[in-house]
Steps between C-alpha positions, in 0.01 A plus 500: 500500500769767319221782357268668709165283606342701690124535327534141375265176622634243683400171653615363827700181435533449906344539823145493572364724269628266244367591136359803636569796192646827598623861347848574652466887624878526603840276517775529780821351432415080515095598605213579288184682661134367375157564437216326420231812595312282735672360834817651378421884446718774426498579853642149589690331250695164547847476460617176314835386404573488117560196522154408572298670221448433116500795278204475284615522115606813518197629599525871632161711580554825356535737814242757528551885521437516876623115566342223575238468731307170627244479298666539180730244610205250585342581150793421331614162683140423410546526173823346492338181641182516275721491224727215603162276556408570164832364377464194682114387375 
């Protein structure tokens, strides 16, 4: 993880939220801070190791003007997952 992620999707390869999809809001040396808009607002994000997250193909939500705010995150991981089900019918 070279180029800057932060705005990108990410699932949780370990620990209990397991498969749980997230938008990385900020990185800190080996540490990656997540949202998912729901349990995980912007007020209280979870820290994960690197190590423990897959970066979605690239995907990066543009950033709006006056960031990103919990709702627009939830909307968009919404979407995300909608259109990963319709991939797999």
């Amino acid at each position: 993880m070279d180029e800057n992620i932060v705005g990108m999707l990410a699932a949780s390869k370990a620990g209990h939220d397991k498969d749980s999809v997230y938008v990385i809001i900020r990185e800190e040396g080996e540490y990656i801070y997540v949202v998912d808009g729901r349990i995980r607002t912007m007020e209280r994000p979870k820290r994960k190791n690197k190590k423990h997250v897959q970066l979605i193909k690239k995907k990066r939500l543009p950033e709006p003007e006056n960031g990103f705010d919990d709702l627009e995150i939830k909307k968009r991981i919404k979407e995300y997952l909608r259109e990963r089900e319709e991939r797999n019918v």
